[in-house]
MDAnalysis code that builds the backbone (N, CA, C; Angstrom):
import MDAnalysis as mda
import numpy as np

u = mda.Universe.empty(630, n_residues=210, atom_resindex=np.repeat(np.arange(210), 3), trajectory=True)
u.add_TopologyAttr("name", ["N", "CA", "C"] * 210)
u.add_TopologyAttr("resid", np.arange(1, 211))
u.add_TopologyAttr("resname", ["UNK", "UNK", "UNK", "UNK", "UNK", "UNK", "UNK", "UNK", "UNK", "UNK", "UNK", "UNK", "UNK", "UNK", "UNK", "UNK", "UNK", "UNK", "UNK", "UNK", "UNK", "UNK", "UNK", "UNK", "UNK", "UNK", "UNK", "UNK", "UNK", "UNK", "UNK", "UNK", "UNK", "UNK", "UNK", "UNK", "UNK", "UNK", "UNK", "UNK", "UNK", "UNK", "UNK", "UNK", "UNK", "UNK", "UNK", "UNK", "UNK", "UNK", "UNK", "UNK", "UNK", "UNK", "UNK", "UNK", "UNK", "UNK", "UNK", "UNK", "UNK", "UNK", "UNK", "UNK", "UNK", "UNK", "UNK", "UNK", "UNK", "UNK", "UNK", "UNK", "UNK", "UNK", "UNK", "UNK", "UNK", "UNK", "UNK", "UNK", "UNK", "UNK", "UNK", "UNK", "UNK", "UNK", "UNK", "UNK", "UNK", "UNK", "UNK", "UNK", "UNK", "UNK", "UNK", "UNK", "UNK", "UNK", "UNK", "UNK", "UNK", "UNK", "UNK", "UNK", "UNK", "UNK", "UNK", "UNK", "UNK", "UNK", "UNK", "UNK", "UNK", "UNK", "UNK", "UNK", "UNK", "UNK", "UNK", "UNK", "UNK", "UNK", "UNK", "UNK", "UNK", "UNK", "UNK", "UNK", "UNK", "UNK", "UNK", "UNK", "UNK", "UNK", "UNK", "UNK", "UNK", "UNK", "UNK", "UNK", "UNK", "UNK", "UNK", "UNK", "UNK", "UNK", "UNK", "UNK", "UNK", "UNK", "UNK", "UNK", "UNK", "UNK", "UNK", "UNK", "UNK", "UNK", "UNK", "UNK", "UNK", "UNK", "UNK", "UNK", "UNK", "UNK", "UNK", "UNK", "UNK", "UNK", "UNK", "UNK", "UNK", "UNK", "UNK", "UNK", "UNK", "UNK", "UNK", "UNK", "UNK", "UNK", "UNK", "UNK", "UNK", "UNK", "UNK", "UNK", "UNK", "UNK", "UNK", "UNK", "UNK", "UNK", "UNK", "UNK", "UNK", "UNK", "UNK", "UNK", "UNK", "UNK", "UNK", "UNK", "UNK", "UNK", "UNK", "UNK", "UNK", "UNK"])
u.atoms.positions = np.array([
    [53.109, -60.851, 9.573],
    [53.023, -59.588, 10.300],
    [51.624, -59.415, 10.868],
    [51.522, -59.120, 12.217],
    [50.342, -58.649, 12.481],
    [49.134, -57.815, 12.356],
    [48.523, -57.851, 11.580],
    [47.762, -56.849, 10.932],
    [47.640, -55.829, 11.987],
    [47.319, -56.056, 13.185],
    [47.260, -54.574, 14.317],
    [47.888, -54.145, 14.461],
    [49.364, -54.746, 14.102],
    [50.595, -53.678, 14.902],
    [51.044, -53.002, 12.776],
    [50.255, -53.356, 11.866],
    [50.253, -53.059, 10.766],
    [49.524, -51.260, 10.491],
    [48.703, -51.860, 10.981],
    [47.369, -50.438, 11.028],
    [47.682, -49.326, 12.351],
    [48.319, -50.076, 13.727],
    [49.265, -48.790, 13.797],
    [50.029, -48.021, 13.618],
    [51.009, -48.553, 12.864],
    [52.027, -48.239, 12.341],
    [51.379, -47.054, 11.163],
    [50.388, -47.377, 10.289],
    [49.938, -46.688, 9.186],
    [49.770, -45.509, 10.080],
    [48.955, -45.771, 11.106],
    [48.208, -44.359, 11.807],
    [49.279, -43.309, 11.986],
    [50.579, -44.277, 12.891],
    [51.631, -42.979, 13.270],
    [51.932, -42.846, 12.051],
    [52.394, -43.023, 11.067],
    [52.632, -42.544, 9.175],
    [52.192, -40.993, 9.695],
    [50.559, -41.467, 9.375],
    [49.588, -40.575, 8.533],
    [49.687, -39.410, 9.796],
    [49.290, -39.915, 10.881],
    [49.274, -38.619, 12.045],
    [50.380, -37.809, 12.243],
    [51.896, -38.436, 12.096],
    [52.879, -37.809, 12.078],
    [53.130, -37.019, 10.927],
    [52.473, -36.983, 9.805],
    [52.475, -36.149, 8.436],
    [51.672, -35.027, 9.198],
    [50.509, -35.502, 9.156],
    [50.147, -34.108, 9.981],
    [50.996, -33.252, 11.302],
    [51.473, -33.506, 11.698],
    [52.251, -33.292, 13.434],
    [53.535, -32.423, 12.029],
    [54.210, -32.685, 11.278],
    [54.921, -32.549, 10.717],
    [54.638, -31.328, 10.060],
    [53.528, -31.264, 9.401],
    [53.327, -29.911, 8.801],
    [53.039, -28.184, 9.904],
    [52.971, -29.043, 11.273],
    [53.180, -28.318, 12.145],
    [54.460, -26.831, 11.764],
    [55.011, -27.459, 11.714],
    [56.207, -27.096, 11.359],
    [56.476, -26.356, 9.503],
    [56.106, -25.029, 9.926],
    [55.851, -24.563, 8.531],
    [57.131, -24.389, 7.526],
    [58.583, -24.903, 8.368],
    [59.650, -25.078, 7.495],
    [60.027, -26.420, 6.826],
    [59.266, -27.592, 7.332],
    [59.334, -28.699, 6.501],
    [58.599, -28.885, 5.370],
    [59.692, -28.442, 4.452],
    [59.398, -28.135, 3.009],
    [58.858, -29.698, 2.451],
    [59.137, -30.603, 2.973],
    [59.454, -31.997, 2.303],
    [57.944, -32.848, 2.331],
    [57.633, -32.506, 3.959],
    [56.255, -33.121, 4.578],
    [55.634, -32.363, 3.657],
    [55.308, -31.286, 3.455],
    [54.381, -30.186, 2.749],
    [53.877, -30.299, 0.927],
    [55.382, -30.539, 0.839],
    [55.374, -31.632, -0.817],
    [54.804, -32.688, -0.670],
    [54.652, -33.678, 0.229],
    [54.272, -35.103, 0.576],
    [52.433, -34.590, 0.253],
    [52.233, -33.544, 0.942],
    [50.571, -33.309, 1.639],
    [50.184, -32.354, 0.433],
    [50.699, -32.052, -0.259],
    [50.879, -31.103, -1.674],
    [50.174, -32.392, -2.148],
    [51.118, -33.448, -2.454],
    [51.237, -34.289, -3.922],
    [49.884, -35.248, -3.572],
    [49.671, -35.333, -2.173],
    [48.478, -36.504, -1.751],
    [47.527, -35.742, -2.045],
    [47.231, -34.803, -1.697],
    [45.457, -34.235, -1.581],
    [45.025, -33.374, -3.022],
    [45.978, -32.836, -3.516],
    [45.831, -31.294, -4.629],
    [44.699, -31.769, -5.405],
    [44.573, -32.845, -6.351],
    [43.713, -33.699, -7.386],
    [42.802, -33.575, -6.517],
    [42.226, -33.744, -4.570],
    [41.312, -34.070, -4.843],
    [40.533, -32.588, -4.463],
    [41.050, -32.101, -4.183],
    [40.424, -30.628, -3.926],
    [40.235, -29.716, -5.185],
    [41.000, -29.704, -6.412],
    [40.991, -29.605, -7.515],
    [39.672, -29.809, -7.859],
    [39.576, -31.727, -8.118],
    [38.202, -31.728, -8.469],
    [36.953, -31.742, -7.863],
    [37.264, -31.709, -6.417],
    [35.961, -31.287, -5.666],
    [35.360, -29.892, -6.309],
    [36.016, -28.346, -6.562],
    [36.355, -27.688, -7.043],
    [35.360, -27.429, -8.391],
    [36.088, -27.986, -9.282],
    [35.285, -28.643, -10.737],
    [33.633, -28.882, -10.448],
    [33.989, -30.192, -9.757],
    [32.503, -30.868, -9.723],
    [31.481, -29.307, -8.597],
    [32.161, -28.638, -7.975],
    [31.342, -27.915, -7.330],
    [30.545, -26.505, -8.412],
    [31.077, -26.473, -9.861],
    [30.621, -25.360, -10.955],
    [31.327, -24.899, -11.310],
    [32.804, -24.867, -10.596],
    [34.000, -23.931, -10.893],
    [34.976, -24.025, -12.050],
    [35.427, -22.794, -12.568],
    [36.151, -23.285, -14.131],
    [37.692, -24.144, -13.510],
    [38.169, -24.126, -14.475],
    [39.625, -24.342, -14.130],
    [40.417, -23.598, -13.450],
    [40.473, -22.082, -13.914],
    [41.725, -20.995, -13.263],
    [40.672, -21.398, -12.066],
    [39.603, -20.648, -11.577],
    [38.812, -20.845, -10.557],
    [39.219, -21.957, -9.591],
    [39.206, -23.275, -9.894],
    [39.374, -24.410, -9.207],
    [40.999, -24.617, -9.109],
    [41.968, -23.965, -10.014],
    [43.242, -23.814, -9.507],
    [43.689, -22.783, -8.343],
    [42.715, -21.834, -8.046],
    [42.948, -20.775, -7.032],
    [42.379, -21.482, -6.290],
    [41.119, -22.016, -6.065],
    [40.923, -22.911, -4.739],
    [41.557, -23.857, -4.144],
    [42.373, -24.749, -5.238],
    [43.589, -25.574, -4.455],
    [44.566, -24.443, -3.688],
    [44.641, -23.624, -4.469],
    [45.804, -23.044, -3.799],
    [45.489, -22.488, -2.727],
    [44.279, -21.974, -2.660],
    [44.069, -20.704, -1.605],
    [43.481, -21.720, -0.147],
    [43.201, -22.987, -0.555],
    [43.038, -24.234, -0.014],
    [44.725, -24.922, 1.131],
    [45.058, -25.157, 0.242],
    [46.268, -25.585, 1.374],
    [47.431, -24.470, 1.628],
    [46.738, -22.910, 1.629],
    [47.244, -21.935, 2.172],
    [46.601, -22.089, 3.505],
    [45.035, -22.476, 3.576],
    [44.111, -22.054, 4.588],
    [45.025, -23.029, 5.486],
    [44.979, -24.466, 5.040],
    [45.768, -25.278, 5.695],
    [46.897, -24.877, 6.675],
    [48.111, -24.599, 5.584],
    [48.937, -24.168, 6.157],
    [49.106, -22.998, 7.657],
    [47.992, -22.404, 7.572],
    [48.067, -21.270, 8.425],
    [46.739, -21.888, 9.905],
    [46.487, -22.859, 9.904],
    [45.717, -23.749, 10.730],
    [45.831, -24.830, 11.040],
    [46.890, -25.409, 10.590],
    [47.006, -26.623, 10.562],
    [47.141, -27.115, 12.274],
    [48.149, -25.574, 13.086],
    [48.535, -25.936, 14.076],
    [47.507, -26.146, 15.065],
    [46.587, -25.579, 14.371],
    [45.074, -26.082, 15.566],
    [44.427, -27.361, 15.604],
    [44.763, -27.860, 14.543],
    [44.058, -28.887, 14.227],
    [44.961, -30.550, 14.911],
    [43.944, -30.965, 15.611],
    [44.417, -32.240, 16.646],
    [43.662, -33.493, 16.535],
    [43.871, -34.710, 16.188],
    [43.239, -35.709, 15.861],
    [42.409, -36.368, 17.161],
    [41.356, -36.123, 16.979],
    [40.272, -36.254, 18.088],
    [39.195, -36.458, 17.448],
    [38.560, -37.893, 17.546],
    [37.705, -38.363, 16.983],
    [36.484, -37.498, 17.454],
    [36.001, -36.858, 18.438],
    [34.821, -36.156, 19.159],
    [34.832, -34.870, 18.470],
    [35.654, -34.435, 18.034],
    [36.381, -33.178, 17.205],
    [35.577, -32.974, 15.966],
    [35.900, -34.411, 15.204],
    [35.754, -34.763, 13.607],
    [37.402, -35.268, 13.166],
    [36.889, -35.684, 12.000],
    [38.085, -36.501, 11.350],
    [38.876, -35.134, 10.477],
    [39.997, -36.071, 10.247],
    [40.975, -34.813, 9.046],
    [40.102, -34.473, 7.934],
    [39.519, -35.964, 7.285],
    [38.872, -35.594, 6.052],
    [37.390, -34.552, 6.333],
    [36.617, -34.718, 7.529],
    [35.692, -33.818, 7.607],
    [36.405, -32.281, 7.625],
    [37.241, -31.977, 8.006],
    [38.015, -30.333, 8.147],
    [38.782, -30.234, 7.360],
    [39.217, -30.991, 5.976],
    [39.958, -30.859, 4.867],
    [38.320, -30.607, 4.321],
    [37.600, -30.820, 4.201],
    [36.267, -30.777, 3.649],
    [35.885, -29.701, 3.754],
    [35.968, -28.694, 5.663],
    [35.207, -27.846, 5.305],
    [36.072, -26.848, 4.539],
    [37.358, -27.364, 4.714],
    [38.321, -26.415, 4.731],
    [37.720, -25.890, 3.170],
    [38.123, -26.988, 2.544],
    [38.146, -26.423, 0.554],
    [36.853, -26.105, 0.466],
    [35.473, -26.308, 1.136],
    [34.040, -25.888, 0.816],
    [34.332, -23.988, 1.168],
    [34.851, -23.569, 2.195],
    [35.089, -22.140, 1.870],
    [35.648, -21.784, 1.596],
    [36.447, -22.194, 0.662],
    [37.259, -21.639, -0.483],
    [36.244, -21.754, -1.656],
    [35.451, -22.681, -1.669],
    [34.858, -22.756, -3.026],
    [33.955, -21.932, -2.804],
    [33.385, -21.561, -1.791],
    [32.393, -20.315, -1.743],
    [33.030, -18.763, -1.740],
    [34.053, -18.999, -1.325],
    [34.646, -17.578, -1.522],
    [34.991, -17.133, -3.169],
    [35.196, -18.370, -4.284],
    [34.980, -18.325, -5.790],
    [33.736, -18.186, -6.234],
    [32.593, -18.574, -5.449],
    [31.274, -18.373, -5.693],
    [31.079, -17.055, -5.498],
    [31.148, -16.388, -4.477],
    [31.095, -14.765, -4.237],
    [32.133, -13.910, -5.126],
    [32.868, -14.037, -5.440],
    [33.408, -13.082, -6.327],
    [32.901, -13.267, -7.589],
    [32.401, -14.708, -8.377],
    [31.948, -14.423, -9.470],
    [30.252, -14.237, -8.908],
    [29.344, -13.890, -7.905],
    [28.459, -13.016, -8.029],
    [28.470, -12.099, -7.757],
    [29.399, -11.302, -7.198],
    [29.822, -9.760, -6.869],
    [30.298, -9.577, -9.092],
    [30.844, -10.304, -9.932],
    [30.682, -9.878, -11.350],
    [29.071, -9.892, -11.959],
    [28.964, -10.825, -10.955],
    [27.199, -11.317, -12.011],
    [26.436, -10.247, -11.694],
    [26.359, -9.688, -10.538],
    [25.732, -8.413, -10.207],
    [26.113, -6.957, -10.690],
    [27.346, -6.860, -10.703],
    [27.581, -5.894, -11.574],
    [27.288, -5.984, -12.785],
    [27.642, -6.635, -13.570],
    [26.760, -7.103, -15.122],
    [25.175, -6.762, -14.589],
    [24.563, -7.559, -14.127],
    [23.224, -7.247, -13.991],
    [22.494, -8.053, -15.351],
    [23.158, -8.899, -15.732],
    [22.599, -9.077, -17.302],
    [21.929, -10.673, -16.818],
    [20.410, -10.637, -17.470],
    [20.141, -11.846, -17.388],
    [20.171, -13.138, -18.554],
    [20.279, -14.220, -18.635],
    [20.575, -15.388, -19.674],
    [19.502, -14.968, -20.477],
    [19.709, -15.437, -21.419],
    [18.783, -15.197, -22.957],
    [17.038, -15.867, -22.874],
    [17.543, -16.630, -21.407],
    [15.971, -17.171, -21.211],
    [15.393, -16.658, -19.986],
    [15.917, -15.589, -19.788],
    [15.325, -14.541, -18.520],
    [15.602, -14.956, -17.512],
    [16.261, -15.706, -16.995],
    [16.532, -16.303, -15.565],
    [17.788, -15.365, -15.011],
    [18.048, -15.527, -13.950],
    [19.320, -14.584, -13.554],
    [20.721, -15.694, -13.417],
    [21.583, -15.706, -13.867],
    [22.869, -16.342, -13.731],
    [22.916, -16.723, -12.832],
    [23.008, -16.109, -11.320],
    [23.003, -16.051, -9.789],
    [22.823, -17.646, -9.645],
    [21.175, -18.320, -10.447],
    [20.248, -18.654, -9.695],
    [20.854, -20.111, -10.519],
    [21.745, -20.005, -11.593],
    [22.159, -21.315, -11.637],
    [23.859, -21.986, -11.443],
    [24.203, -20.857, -10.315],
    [25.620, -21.724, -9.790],
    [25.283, -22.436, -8.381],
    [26.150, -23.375, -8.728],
    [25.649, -24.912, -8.030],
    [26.235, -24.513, -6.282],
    [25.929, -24.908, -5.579],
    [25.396, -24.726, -3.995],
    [26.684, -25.603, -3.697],
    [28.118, -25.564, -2.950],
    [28.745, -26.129, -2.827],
    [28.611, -26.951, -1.408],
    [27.492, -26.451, -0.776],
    [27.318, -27.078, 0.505],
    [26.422, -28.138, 0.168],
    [25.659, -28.497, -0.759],
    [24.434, -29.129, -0.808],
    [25.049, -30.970, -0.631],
    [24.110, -31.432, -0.863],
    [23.816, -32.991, 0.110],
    [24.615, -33.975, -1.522],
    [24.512, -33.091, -2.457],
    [25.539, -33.573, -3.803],
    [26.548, -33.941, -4.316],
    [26.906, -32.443, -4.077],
    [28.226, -32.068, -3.703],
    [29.142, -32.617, -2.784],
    [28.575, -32.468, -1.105],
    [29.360, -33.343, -0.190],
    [29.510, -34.634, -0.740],
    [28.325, -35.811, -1.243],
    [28.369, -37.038, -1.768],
    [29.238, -36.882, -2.725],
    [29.564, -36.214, -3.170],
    [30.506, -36.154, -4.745],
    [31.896, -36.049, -3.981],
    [32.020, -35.063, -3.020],
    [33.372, -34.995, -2.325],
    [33.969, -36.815, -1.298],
    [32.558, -37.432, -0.987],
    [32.784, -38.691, -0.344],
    [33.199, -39.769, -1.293],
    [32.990, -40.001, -2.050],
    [33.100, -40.580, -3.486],
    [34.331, -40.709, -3.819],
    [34.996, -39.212, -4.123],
    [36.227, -38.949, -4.681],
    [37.515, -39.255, -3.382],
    [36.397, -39.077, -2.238],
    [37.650, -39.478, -1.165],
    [38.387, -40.770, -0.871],
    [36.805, -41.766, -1.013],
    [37.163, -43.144, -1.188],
    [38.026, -43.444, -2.682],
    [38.104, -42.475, -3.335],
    [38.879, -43.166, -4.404],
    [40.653, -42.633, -4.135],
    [40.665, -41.778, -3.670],
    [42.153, -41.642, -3.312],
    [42.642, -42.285, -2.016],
    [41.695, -42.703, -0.992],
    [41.920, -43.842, 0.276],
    [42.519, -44.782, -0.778],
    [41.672, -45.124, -1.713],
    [42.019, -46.478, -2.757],
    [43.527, -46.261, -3.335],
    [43.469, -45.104, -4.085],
    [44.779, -44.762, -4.578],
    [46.124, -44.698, -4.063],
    [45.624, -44.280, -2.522],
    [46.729, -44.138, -1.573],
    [47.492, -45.431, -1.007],
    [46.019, -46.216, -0.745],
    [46.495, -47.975, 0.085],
    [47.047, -48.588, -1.416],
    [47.043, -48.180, -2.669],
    [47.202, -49.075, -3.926],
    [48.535, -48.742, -4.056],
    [49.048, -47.118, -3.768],
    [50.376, -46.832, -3.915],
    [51.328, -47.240, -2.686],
    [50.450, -47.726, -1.599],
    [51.306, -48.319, -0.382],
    [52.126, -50.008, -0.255],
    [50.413, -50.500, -0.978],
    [50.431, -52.101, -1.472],
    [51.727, -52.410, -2.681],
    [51.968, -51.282, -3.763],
    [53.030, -51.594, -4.770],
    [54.226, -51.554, -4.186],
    [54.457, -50.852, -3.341],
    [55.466, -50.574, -2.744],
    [56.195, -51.518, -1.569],
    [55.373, -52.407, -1.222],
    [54.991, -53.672, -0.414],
    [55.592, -55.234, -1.103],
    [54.933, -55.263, -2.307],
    [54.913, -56.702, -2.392],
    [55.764, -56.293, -3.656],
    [55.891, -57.727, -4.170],
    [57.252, -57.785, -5.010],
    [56.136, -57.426, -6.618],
    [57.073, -56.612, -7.280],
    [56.754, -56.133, -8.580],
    [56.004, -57.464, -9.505],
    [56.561, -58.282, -9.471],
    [55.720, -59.231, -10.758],
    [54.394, -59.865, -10.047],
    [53.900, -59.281, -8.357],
    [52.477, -59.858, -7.987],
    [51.907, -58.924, -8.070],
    [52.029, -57.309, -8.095],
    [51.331, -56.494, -8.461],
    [51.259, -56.527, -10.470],
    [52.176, -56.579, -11.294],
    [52.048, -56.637, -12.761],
    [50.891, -57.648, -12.679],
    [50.935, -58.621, -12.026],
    [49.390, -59.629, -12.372],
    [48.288, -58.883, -11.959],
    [48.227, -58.300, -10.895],
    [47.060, -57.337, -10.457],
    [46.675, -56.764, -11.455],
    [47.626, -55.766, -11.972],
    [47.367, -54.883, -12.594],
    [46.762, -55.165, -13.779],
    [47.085, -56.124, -14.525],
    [46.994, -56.886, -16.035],
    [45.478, -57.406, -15.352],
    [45.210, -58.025, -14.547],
    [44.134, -58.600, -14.085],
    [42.494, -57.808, -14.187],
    [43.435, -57.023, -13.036],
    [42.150, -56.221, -12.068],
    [41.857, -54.878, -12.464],
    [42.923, -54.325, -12.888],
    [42.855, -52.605, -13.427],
    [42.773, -52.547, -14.775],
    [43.876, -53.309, -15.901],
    [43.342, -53.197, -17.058],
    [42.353, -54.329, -17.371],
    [41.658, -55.131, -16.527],
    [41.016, -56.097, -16.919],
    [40.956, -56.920, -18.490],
    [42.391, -57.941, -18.046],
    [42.023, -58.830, -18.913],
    [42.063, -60.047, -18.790],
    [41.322, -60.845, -19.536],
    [41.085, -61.926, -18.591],
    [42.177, -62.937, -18.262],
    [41.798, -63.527, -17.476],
    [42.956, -64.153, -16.505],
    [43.626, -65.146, -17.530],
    [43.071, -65.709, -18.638],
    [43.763, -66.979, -19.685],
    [44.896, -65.775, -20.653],
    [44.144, -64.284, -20.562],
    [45.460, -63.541, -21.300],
    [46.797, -63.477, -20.503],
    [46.055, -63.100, -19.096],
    [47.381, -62.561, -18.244],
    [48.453, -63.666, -17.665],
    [47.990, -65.040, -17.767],
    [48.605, -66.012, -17.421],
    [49.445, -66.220, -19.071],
    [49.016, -66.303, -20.242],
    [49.624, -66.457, -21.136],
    [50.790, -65.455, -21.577],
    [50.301, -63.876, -21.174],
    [51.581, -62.831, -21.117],
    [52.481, -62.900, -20.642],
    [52.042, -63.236, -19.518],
    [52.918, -63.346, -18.448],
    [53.820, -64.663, -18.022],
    [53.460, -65.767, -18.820],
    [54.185, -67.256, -18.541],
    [53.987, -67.805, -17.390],
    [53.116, -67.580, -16.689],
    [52.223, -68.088, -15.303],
    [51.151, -68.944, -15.439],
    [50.277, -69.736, -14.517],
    [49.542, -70.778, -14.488],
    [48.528, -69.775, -14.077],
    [47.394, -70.326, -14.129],
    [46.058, -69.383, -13.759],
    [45.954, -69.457, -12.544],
    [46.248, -70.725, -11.710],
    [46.385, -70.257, -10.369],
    [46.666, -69.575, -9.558],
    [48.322, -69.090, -10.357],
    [49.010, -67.892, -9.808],
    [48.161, -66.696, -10.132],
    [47.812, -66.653, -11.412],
    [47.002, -65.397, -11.643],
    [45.728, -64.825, -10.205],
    [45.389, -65.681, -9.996],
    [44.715, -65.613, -9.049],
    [44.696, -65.934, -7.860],
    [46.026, -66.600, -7.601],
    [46.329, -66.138, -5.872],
    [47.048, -64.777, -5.949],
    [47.960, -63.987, -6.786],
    [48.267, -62.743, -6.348],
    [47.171, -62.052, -6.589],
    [45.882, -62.556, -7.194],
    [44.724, -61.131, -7.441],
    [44.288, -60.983, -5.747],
    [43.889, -62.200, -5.158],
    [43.774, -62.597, -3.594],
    [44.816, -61.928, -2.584],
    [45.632, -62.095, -2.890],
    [46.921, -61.805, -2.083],
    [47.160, -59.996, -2.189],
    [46.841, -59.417, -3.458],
    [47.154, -57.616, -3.392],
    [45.665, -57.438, -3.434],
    [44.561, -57.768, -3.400],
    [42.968, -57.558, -3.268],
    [43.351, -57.223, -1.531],
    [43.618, -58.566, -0.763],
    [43.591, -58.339, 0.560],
    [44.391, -57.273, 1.366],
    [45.448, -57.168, 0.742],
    [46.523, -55.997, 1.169],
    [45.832, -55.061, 1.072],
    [45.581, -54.736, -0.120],
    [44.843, -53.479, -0.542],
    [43.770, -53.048, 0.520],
    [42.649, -54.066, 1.062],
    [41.739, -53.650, 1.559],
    [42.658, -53.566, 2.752],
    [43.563, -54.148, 3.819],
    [43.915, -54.108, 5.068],
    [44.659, -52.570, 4.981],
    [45.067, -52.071, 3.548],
    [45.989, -50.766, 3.688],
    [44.974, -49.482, 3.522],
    [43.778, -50.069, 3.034],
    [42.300, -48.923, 3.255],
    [41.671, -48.923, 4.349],
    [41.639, -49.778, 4.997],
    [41.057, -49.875, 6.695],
    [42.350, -49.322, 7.623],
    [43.445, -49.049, 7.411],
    [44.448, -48.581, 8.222],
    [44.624, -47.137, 8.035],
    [43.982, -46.613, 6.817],
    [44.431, -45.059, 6.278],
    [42.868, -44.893, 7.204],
    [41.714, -45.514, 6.958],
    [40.511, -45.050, 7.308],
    [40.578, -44.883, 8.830],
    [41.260, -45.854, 9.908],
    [41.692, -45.921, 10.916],
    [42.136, -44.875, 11.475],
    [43.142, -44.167, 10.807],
    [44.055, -43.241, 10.975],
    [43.176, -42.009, 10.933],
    [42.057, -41.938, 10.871],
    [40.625, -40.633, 10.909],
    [41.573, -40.063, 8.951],
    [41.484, -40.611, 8.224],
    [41.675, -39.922, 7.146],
    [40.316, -40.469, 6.242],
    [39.677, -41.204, 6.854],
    [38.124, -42.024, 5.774],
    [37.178, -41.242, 6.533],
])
């Protein structure tokens, strides 16, 4: 198969998910864009200072914002990418959790036991950290996403070697012996779903979702 007419194909996928949620009665696309992103806005969320209930109202109040904008939003590289406006999207949500718990901190008025004001130590969700913490976590669900595309791809007993291999790392004389395989094999399917993998992360990244 041609890897170019591979990575287009991914693009119309991913762009038509979006084009799809257009449509605020496709319950199905919406579950799809639910089940892909929630974890990572969740823990953007987390890592930004926020408790749990806190970082569960920001998912939510997060792909509400979505939902009610989505129809503006048009894949145009001069624009910005999805992931930059899924970005800013959940950063003001996480500031809008930041302002209500200092609209409490101010009413309290009470300062920490070491005289400092509360205010002055919730974490800055815009800062140069944070975003890096949100880039981080993105590349790991690009990963997660091309890994759940790749299983779905190749035949079950060349991903079980992967997996035995590369994810639970063990070494290749175990996984060939578990498994009743030669070490060679062990390591042409590590080659063979390594490469998929990366051609199914350059096609999601393609698609303006990296």
């Amino acid at each position: 198969m041609d890897p170019n007419n591979t990575e287009t194909a991914d693009r119309v996928t991913r762009r038509s998910l979006v084009s799809r949620l257009k449509n605020w009665d496709d319950q199905s696309s919406w579950n799809e864009f639910f089940d892909a992103y929630w974890r990572l806005i969740y823990s953007a969320a987390l890592k930004a200072g926020l408790n749990d209930a806190e970082a569960q109202d920001v998912t939510q109040e997060t792909i509400i914002t979505v939902s009610k904008s989505i129809r503006s939003f048009e894949y145009d590289r001069k624009k910005g990418s999805f992931k930059g406006w899924l970005l800013n999207t959940t950063r003001w949500r996480i500031a809008d959790q930041f302002r209500r718990r200092d609209k409490n901190v101010v009413q309290l008025h009470r300062p920490d036991e070491d005289g400092s004001n509360p205010i002055e130590n919730i974490p800055d969700p815009s800062s140069e950290n944070w975003t890096a913490s949100w880039d981080r976590d993105w590349e790991q669900h690009v990963y997660a996403a091309a890994l759940q595309r790749v299983k779905a791809q190749i035949a079950p007993e060349q991903f079980q070697i992967f997996d035995c291999y590369v994810n639970k790392e063990w070494p290749a004389a175990k996984v060939a012996k578990s498994l009743s395989i030669s070490l060679g094999q062990v390591y042409i399917a590590k080659h063979r779903v390594t490469t998929a993998i990366k051609k199914a992360v350059k096609a999601i990244e393609n698609a303006e979702l990296g």
